[in-house]
C-alpha positions as CSV (number, residue, x, y, z in Angstrom):
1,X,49.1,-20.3,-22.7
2,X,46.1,-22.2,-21.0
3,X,43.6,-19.4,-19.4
4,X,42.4,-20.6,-16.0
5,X,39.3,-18.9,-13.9
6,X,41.5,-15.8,-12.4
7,X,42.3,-15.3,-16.5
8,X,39.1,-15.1,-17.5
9,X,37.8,-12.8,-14.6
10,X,40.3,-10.3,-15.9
11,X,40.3,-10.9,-19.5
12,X,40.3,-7.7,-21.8
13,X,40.8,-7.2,-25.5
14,X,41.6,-4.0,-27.6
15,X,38.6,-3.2,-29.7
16,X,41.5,-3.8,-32.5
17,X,42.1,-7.4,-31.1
18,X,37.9,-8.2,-30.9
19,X,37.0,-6.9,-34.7
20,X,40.2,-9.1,-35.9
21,X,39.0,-12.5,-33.9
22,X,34.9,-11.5,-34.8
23,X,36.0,-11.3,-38.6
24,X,38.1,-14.3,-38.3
25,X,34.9,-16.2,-36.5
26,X,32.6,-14.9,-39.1
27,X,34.6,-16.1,-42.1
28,X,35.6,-19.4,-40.6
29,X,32.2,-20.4,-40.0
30,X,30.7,-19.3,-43.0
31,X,33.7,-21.5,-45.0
32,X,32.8,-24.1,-42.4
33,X,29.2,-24.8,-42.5
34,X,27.2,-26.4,-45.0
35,X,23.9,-24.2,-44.1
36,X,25.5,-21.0,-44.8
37,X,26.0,-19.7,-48.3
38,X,25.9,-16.1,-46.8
39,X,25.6,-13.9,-43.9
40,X,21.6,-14.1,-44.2
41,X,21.6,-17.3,-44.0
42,X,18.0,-19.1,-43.8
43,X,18.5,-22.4,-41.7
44,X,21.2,-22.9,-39.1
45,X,21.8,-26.3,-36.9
46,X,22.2,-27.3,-33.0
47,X,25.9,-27.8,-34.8
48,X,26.5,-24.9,-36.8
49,X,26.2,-22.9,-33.1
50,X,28.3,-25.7,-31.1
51,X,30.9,-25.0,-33.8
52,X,30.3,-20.9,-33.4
53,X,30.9,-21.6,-29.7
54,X,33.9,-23.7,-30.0
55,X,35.4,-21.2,-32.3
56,X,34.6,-18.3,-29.7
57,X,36.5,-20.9,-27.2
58,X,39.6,-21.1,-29.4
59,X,40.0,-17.5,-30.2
60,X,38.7,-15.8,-27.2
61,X,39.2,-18.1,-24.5
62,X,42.4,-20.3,-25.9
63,X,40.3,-23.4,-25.3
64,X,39.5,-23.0,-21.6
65,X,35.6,-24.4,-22.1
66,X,36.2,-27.5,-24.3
67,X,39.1,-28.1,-21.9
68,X,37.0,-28.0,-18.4
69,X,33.3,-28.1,-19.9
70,X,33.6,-30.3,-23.0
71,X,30.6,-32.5,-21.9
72,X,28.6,-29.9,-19.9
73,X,27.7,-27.5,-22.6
74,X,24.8,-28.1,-25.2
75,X,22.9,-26.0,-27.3
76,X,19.1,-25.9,-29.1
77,X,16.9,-23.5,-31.2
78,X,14.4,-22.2,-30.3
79,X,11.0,-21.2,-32.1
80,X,9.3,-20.4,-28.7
81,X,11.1,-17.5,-27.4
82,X,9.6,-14.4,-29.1
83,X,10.9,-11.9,-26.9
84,X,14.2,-12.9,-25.6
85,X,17.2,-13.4,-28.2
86,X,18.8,-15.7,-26.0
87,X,18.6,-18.0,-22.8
88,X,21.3,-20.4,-20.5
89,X,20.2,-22.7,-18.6
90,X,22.3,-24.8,-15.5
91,X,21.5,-28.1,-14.4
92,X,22.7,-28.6,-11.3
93,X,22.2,-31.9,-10.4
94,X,24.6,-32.7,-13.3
95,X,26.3,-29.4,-13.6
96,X,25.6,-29.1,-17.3
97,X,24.7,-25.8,-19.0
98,X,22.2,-25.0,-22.4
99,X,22.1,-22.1,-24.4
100,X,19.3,-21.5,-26.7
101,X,18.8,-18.9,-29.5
102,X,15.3,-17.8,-30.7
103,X,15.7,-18.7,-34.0
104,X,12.3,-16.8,-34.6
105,X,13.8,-13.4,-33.3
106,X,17.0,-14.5,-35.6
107,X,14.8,-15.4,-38.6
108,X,12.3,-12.6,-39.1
109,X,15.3,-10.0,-38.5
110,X,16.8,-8.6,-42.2
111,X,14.0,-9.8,-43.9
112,X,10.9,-7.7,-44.4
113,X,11.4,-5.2,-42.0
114,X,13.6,-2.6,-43.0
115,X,16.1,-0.9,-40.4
116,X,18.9,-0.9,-38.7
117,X,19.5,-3.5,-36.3
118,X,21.2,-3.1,-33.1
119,X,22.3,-5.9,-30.3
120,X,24.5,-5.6,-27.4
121,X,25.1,-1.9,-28.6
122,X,26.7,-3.1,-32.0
123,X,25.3,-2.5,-35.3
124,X,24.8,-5.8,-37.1
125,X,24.5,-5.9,-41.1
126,X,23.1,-9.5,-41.3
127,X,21.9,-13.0,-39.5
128,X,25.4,-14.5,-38.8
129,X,26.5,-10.9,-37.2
130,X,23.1,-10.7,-35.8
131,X,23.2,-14.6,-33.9
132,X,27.4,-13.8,-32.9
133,X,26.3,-11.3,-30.8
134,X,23.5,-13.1,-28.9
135,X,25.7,-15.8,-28.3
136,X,28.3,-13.9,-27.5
137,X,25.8,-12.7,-24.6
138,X,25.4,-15.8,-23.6
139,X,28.6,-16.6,-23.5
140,X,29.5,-14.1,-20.6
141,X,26.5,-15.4,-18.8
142,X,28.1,-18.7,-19.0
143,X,31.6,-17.1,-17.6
144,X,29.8,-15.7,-15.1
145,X,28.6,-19.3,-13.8
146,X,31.8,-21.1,-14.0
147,X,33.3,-18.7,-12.2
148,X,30.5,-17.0,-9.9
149,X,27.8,-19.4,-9.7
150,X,25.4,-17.0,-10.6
151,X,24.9,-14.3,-13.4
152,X,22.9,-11.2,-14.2
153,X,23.2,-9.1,-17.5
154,X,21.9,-6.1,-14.9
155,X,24.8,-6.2,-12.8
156,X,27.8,-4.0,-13.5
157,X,30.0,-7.0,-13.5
158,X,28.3,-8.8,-16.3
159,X,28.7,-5.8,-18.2
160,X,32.7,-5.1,-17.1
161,X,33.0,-8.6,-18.6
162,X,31.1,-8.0,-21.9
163,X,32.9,-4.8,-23.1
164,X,36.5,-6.2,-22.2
165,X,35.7,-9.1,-23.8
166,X,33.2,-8.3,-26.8
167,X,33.6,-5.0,-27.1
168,X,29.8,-4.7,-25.8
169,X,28.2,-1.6,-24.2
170,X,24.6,-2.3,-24.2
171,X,22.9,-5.8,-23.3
172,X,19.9,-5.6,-25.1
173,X,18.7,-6.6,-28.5
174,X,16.7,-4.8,-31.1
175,X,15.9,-7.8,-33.2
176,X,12.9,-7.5,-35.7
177,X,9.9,-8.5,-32.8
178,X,6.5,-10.1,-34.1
179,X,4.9,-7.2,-32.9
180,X,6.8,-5.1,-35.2
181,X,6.8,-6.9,-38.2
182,X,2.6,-7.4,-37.5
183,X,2.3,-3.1,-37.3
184,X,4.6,-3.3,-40.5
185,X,2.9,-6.0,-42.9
186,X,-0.6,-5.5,-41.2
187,X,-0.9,-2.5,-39.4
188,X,-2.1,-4.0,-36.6
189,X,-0.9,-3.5,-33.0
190,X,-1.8,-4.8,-29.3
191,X,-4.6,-3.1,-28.2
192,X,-6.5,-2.8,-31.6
193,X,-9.6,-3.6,-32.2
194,X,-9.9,-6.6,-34.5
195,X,-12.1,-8.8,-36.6
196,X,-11.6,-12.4,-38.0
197,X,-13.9,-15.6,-38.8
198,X,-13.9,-18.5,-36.7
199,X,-15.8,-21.9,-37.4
200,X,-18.0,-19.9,-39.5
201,X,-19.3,-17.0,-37.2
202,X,-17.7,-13.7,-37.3
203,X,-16.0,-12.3,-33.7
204,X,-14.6,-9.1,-32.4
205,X,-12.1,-8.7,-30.4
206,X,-9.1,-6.6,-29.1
207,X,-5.6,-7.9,-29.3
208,X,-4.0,-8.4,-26.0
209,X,-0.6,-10.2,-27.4
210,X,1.3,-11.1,-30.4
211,X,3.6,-13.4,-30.8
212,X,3.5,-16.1,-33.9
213,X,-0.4,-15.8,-33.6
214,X,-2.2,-12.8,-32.4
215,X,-4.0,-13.5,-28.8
216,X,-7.4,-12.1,-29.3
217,X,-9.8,-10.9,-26.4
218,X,-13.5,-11.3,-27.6
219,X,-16.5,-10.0,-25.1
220,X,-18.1,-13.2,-24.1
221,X,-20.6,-13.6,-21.2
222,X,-19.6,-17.3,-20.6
223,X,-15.5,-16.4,-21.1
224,X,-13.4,-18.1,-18.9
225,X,-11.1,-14.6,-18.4
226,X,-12.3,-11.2,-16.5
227,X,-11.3,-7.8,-16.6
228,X,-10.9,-5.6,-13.3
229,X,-14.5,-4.1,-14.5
230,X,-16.0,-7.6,-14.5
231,X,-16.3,-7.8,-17.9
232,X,-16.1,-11.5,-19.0
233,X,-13.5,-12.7,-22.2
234,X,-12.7,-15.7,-24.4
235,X,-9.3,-16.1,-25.8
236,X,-8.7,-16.7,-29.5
237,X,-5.4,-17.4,-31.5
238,X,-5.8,-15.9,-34.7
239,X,-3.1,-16.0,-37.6
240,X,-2.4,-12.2,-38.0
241,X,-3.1,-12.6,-42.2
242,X,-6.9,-13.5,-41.3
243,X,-7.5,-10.1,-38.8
244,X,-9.1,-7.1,-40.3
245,X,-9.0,-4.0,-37.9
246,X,-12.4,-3.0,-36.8
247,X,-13.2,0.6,-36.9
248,X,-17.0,0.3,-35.2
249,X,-18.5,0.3,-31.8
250,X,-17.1,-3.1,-29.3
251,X,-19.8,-5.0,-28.7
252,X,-20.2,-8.0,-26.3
253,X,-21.1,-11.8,-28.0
């Protein structure tokens, strides 16, 4: 039976019926694709999540995206997005949709950083569970544009959707952040005082952001950036590995 939009606006599962098609996802793509030898996988293609997607669209949806939406839909990784798990994004001069993972988030998560991880209020024991349930997010945010023209993961409706589809009952992610895995393997936090070597001179700073690089804040008369004290600041992008945390007094340069 084909699911048209008044379907979907009402579709519900059993949390029976969502573990049985999630498993049956899980093992299909990991028989499927040629990057994964195991749920942590450590590479995964633009295809290997257009396949997770059209697999989602057979099971879940009986079709109803490659049948409406078979050119409109297209996917990318991400290594820019250090905060957000997932993103859509509608065209509308074309009326095309694309959904991106942070493969960064995905990545760094169940490698050295030790813990239980958590997304859309499901526990998730490795990558491939881990990157289902972003998409899955996305996913519902997609639903809600076909049939809304608009979405928001704040709105009671987006989450109405989620749990009778996904079994979801939280929209947030507790992937494994840079900041986290920087406190972990460095001890080093935002706000910290720092040290690091730069063309040869040696500056200190206070981290203000971290992402792949630490975003250092160095005193500096000349600086291009100013505090709400009127204290003047260069910025610096320092690879966490070459900070050392500075116990003595700040100084200006």
């Amino acid at each position: 039976m084909k699911h048209d939009e008044k379907d979907l606006a009402n579709l519900k599962y059993t949390s029976r019926e969502i573990k049985k098609k999630s498993k049956r996802i899980y093992r299909q793509i990991l028989a499927e694709s040629e990057n994964f030898d195991c749920g942590n996988f450590k590479a995964i293609g633009t295809d290997d999540l257009a396949r997770l997607f059209g697999l989602y669209d057979l099971y879940f949806f009986n079709r109803f995206f490659h049948n409406n939406y078979r050119e409109k839909i297209s996917f990318r990784r991400s290594q820019r997005m250090t905060r957000a798990a997932g993103r859509i994004a509608y065209t509308k001069h074309d009326g095309t949709y694309t959904i991106s993972l942070s493969m960064t988030l995905v990545s760094q998560t169940f490698h050295d950083v030790k813990r239980e991880v958590v997304v859309n209020g499901i526990v998730c024991h490795d990558r491939l569970e881990a990157t289902m349930r972003v998409l899955e997010h996305e996913i519902i945010h997609l639903l809600e544009w076909v049939l809304f023209g608009k979405t928001s993961c704040s709105k009671p409706g987006f989450r109405s959707l989620s749990r009778n589809i996904f079994g979801h009952t939280d929209v947030t992610h507790q992937l494994v952040t840079q900041a986290e895995r920087a406190h972990k393997r460095f001890n080093l936090r935002i706000g910290d005082e720092t040290v690091f070597e730069h063309d040869g001179n040696t500056y200190r700073g206070v981290i203000s952001r971290i992402t792949k690089r630490a975003t250092v804040m160095v005193r500096d008369s000349d600086g291009n950036f100013q505090d709400s004290q009127g204290n003047r600041y260069s910025k610096y992008y320092v690879p966490l590995q070459h900070l050392n945390r500075s116990e003595g007094e700040y100084k200006s340069c």
